[in-house]
DOBA-725296 format. One record per residue (C-alpha): residue number from 1; residue in one letter; x, y negated, z negated. Coordinates in Angstrom, 2 decimals, m for minus. Layout:
REM DOBA-725296
+------+------+---------+---------+---------+
! vomi ! vopa !      px !      py !      pz !
+------+------+---------+---------+---------+
!  NUM !    A !       X !       Y !       Z !
...
+------+------+---------+---------+---------+
REM end
This chain:
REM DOBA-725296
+------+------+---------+---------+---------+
! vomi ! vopa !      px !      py !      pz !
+------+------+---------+---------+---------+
!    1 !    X !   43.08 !   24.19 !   64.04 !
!    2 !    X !   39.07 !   24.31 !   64.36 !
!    3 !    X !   39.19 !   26.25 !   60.96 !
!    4 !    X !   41.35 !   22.90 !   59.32 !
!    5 !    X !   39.09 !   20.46 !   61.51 !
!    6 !    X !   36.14 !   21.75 !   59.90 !
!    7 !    X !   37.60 !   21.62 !   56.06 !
!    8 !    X !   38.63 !   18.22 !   56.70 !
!    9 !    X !   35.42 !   16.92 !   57.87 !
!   10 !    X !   33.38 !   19.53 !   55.18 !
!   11 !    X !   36.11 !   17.49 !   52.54 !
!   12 !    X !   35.40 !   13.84 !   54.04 !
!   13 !    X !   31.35 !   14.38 !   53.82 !
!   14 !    X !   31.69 !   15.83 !   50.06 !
!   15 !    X !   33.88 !   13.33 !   48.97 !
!   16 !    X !   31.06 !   10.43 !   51.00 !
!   17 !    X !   28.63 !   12.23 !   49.25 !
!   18 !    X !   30.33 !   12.13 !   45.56 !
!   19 !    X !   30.83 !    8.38 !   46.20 !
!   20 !    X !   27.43 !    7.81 !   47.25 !
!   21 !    X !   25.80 !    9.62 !   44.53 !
!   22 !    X !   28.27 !    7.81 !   41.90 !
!   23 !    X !   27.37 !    4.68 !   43.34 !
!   24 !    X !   23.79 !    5.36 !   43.00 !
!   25 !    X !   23.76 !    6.09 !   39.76 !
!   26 !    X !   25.67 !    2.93 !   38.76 !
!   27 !    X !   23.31 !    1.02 !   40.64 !
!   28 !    X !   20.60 !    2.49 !   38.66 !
!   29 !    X !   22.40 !    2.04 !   35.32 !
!   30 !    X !   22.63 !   m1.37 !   36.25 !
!   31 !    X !   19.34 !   m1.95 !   37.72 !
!   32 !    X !   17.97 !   m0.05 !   34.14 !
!   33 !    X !   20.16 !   m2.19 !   32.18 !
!   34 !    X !   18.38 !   m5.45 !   33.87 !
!   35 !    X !   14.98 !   m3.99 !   33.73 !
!   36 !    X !   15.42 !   m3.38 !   30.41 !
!   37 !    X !   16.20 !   m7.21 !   29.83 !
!   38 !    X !   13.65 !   m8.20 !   32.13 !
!   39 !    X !   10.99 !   m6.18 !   30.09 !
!   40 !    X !   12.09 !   m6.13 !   26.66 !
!   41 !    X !   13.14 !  m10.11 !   26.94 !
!   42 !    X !    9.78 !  m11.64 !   27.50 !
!   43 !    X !    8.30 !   m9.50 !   24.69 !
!   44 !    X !   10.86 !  m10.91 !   22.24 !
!   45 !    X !   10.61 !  m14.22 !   23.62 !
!   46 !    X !    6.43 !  m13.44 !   22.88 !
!   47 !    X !    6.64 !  m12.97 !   19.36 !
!   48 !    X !    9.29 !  m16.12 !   18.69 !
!   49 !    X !    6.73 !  m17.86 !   20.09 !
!   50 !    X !    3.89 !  m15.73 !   18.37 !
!   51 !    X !    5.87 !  m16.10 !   15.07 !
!   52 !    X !    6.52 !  m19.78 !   14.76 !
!   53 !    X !    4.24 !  m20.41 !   12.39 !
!   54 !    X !    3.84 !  m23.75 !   11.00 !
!   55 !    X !    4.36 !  m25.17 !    7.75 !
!   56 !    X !    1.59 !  m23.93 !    5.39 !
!   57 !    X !    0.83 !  m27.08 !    4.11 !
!   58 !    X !   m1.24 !  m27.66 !    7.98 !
!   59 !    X !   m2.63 !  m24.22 !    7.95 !
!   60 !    X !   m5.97 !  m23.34 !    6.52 !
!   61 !    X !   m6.40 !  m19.54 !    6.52 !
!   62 !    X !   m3.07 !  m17.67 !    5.95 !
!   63 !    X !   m2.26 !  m13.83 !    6.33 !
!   64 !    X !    1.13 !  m12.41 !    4.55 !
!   65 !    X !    2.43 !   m9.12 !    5.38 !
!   66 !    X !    5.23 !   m7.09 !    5.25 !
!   67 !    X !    6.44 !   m5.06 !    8.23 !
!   68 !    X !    8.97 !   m2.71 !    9.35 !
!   69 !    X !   10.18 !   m2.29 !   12.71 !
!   70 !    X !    7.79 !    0.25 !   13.71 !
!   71 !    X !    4.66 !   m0.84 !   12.61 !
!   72 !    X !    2.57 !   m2.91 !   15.03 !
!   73 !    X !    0.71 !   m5.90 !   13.52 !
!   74 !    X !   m0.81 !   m7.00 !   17.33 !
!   75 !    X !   m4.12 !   m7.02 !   15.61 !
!   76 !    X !   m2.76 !  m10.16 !   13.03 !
!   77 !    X !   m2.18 !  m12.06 !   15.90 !
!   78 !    X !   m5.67 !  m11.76 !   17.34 !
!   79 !    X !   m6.81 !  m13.65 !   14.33 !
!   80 !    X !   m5.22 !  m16.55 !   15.72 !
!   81 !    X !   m5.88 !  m19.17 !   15.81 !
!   82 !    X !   m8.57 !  m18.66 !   12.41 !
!   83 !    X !   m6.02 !  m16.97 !   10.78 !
!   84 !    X !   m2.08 !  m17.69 !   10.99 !
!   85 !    X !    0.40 !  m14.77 !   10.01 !
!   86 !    X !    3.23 !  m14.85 !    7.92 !
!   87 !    X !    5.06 !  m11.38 !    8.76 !
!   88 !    X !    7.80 !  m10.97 !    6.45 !
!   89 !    X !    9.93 !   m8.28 !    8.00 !
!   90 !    X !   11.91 !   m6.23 !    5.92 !
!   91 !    X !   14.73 !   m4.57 !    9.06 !
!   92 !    X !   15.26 !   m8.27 !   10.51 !
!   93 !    X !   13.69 !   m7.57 !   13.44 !
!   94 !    X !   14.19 !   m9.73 !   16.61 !
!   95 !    X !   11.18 !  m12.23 !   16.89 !
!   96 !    X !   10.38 !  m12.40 !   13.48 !
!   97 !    X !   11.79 !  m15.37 !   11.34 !
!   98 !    X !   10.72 !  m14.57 !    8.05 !
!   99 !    X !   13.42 !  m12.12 !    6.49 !
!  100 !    X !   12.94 !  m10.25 !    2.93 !
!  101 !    X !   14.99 !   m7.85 !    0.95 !
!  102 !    X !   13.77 !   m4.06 !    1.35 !
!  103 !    X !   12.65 !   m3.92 !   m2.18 !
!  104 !    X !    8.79 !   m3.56 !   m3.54 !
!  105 !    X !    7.07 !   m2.75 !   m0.37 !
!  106 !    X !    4.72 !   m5.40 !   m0.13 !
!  107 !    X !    4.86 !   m7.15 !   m3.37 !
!  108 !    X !    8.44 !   m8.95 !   m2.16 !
!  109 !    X !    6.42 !  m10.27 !    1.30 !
!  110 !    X !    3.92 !  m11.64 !   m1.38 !
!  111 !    X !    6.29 !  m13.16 !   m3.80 !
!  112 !    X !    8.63 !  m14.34 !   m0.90 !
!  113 !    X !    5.49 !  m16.47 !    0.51 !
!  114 !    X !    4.26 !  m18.14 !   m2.75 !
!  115 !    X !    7.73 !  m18.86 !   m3.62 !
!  116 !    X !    9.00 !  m20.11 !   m0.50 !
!  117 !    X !    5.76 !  m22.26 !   m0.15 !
!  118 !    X !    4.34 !  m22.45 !   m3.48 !
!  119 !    X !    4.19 !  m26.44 !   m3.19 !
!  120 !    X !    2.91 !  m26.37 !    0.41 !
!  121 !    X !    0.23 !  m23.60 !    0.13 !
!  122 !    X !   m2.87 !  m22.95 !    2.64 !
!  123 !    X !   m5.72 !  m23.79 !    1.36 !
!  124 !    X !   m6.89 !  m19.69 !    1.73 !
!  125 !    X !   m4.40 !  m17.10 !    1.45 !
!  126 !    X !   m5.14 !  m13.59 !    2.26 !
!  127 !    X !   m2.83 !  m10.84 !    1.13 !
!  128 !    X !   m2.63 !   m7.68 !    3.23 !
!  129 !    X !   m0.70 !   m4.77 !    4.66 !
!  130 !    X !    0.94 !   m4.62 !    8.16 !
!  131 !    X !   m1.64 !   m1.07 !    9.39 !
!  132 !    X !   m5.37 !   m2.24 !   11.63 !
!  133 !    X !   m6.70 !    0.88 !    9.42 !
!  134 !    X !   m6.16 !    1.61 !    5.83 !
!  135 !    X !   m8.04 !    4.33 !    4.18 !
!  136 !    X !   m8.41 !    1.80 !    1.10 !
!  137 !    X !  m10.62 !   m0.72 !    2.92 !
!  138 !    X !  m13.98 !    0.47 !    2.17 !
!  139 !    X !  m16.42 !   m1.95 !    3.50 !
!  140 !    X !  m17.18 !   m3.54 !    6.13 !
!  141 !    X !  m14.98 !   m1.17 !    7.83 !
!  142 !    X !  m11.62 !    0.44 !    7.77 !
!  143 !    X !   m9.69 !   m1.70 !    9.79 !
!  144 !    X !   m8.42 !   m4.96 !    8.29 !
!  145 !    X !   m8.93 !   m7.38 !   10.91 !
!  146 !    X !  m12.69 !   m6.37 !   10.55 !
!  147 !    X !  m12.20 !   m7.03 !    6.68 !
!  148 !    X !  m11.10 !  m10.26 !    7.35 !
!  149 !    X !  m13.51 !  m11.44 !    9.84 !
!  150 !    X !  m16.17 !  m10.21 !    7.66 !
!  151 !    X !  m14.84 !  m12.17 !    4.43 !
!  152 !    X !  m16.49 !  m15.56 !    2.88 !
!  153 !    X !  m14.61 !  m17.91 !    1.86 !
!  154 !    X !  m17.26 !  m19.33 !   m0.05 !
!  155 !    X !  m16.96 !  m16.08 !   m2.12 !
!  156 !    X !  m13.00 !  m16.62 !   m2.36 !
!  157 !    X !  m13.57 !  m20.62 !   m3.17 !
!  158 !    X !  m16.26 !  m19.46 !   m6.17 !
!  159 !    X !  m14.17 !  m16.75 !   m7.70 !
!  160 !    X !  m10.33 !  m17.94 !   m7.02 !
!  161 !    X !   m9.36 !  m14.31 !   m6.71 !
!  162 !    X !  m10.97 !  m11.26 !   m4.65 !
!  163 !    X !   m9.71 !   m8.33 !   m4.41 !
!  164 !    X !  m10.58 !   m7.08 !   m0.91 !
!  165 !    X !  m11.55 !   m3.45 !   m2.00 !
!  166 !    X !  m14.82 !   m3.28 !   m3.99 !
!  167 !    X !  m14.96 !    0.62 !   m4.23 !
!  168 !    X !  m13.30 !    0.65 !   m7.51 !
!  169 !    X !  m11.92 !    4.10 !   m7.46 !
!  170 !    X !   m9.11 !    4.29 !   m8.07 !
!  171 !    X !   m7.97 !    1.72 !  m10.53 !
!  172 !    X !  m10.99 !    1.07 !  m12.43 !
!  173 !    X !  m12.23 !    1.49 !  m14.99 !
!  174 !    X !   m8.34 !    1.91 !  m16.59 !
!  175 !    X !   m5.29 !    3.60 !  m14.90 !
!  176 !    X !   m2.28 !    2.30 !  m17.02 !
!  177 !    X !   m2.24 !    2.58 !  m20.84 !
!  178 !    X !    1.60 !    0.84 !  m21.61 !
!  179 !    X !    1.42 !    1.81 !  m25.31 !
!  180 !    X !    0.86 !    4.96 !  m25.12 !
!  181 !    X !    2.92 !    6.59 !  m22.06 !
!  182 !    X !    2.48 !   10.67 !  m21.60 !
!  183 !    X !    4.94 !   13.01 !  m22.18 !
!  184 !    X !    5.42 !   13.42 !  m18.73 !
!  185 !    X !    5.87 !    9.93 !  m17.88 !
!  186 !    X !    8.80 !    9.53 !  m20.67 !
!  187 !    X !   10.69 !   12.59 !  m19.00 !
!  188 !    X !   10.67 !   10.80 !  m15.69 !
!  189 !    X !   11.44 !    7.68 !  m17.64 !
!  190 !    X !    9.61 !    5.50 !  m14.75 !
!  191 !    X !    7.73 !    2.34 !  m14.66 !
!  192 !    X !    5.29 !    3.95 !  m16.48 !
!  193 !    X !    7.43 !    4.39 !  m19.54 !
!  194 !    X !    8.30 !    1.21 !  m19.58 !
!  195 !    X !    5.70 !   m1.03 !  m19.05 !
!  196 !    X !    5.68 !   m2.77 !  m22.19 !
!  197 !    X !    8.78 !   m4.09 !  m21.38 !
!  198 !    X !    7.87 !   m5.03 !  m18.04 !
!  199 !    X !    4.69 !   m6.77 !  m19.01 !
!  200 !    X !    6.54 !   m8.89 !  m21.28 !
!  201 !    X !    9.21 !  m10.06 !  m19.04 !
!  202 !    X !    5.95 !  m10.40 !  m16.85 !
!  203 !    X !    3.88 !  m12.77 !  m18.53 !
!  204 !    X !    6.28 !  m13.59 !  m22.17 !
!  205 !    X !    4.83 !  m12.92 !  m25.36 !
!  206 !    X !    5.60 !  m10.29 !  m28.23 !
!  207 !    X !    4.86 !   m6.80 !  m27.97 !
!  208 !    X !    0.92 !   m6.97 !  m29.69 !
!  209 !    X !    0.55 !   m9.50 !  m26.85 !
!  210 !    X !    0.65 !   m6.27 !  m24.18 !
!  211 !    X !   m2.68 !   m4.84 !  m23.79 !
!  212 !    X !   m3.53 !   m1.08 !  m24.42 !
!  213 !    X !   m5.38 !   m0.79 !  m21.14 !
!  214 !    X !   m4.63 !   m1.96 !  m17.66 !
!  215 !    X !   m7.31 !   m1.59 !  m15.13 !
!  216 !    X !   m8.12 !   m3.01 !  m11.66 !
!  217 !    X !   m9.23 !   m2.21 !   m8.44 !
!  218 !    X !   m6.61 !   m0.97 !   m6.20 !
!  219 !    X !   m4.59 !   m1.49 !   m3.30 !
!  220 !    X !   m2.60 !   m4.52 !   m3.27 !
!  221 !    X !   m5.14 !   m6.70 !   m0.77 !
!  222 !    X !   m6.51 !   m9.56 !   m1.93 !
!  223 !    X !   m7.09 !  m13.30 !   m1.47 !
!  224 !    X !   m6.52 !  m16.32 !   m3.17 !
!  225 !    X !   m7.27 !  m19.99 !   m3.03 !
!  226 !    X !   m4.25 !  m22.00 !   m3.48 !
!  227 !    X !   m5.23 !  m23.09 !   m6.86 !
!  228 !    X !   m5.90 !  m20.17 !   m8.48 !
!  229 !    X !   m1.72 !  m19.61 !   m7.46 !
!  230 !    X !   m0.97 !  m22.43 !   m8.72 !
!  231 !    X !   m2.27 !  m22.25 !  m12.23 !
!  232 !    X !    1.01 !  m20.23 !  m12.95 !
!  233 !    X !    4.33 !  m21.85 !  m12.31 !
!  234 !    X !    6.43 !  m21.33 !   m9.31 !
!  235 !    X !    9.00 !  m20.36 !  m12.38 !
!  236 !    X !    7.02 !  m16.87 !  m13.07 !
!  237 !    X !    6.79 !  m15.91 !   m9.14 !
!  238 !    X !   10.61 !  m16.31 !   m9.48 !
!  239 !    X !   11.09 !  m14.45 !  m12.56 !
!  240 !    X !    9.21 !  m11.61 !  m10.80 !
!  241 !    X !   10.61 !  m11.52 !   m7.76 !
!  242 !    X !   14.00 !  m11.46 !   m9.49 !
!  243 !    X !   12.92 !   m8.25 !  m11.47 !
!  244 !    X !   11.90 !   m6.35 !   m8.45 !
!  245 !    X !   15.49 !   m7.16 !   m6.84 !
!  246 !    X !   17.14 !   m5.97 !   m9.73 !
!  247 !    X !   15.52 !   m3.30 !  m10.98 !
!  248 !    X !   16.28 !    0.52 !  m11.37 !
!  249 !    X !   13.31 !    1.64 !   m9.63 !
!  250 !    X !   12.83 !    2.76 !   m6.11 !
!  251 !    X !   11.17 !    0.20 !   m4.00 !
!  252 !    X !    7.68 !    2.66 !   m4.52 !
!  253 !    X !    8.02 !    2.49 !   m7.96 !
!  254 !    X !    8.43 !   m1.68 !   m8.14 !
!  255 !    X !    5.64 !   m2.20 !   m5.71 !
!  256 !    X !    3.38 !   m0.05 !   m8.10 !
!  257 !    X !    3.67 !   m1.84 !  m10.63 !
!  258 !    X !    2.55 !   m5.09 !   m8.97 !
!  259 !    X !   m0.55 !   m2.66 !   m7.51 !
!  260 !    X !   m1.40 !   m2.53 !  m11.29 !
!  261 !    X !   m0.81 !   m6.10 !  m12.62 !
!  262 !    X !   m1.76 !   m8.42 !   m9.53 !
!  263 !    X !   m5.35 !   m9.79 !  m10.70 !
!  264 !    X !   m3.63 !  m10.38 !  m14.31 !
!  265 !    X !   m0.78 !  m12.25 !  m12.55 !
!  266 !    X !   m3.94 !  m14.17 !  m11.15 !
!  267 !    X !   m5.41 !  m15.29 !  m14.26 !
!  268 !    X !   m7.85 !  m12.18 !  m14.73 !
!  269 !    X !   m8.13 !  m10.09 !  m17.32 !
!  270 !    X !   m5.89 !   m6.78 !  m17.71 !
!  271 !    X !   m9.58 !   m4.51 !  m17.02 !
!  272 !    X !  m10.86 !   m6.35 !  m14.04 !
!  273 !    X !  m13.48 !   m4.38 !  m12.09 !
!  274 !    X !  m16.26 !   m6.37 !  m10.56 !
!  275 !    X !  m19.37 !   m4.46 !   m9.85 !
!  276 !    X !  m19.35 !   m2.50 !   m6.47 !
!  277 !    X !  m22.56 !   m3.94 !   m4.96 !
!  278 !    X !  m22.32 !   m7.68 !   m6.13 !
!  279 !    X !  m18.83 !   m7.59 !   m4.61 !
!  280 !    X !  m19.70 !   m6.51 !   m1.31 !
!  281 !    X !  m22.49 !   m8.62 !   m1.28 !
!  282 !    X !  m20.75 !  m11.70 !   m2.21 !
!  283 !    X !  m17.57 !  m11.19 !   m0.60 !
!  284 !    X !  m19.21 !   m9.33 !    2.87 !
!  285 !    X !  m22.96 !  m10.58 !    2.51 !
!  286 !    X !  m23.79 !   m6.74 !    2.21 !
!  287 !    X !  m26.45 !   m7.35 !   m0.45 !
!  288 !    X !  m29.62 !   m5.08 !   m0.67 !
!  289 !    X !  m32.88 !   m6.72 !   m0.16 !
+------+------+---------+---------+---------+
REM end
């Protein structure tokens, strides 16, 4: 009998301890579950708040950039109020109103913004990618927000269009030549093979119209003022952003080939490479005494 006592009450206590343990842990999954809300629901409720961005037409200084869910633009935001982002987010993440197809890179966040607002445009518009640090800003420093703080708008007012960059390798002095595509280029049949095609559904005109070299500075950062947008038609931003929706090329491929044709899509022409020192000294005040 003291044998059986003793497996009952060894029995009991194991089966008080499974239920305890059990019940712990579904405490704790529940307790996780609300933490998780707790946490994760104020930072989401942060950027709705963080993201509603007013209508262009009462902004001054806009920033446009494309995002996917795991890059961090908290440095955009610390513009604010100078600078107001638009974050076009390609993964529709939560927070973020402004949705785009994941096509181009960040050519479609560009086109999505002048199209979308082309008739209620900030009076500055600066063009840029979603990383603090890109290799491709040269001066005043790597990081963007730096780039930004740094720029004149005096300089952008004068000139219309600046590309951010003034290192002009690469790009400059030519990278593209559409007539006259390498061997290489028409095995892979790319965008380069084709870019007389694509410049003419572009800008219009007959094939003579295409220009044997393309050159500018890279990397697709920039700024504009709102009329130097607006001396092309909303029509053409369309027309554009419909070819990089439809066409055949992986989203790399269609965002290079805005890289190469932005300042011409500006109104500059197809070899535009300002001199390295003027442009840091007009767009950065970097000028040697």
């Amino acid at each position: 009998m003291d044998n059986l006592g003793r497996l009952s009450r060894q029995s009991s206590l194991t089966k008080r301890r499974t239920v305890t343990i059990l019940s712990t842990l579904l405490t704790a999954g529940v307790l996780g579950t609300f933490l998780f809300f707790v946490w994760s629901g104020p930072s989401i409720a942060k950027l709705k708040v963080l993201n509603q961005v007013p209508h262009p037409h009462e902004v001054t200084k806009a920033l446009v950039m494309a995002k996917t869910r795991d890059q961090n633009v908290a440095w955009a935001y610390a513009l604010m109020p100078d600078w107001i982002p638009y974050i076009y987010t390609a993964d529709k993440e939560p927070g973020y109103p402004l949705h785009m197809p994941n096509k181009g890179r960040e050519a479609m966040a560009y086109l999505s913004f002048i199209v979308d607002y082309y008739h209620a445009l900030p009076a500055y518009t600066a063009f840029v990618h979603s990383a603090s640090y890109n290799w491709h800003n040269d001066v005043p420093s790597r990081y963007t927000e730096n780039i930004i703080k740094a720029l004149r708008l005096e300089a952008v007012a004068e000139q219309g269009y600046v590309n951010l960059r003034c290192d002009q390798t690469p790009g400059c002095p030519t990278s593209v030549f559409p007539h006259d595509p390498t061997a290489m280029d028409l095995g892979q049949n790319g965008t380069r093979a084709h870019m007389v095609d694509i410049y003419q559904h572009f800008f219009g005109g007959n094939e003579s119209a295409v220009p044997k070299e393309i050159g500018g500075v890279c990397c697709a950062q920039f700024a504009l003022t709102r009329e130097r947008i607006r001396q092309r038609p909303k029509e053409d931003y369309v027309r554009m952003r419909q070819w990089a929706l439809d066409a055949d090329y992986d989203s790399f491929s269609v965002g290079w080939v805005f890289e190469k044709v932005w300042h011409v899509i500006f109104g500059e022409e197809a070899v535009h490479c300002p001199e390295m020192e003027q442009c840091r000294c007009d767009l950065y005040g970097l000028c040697d005494e």
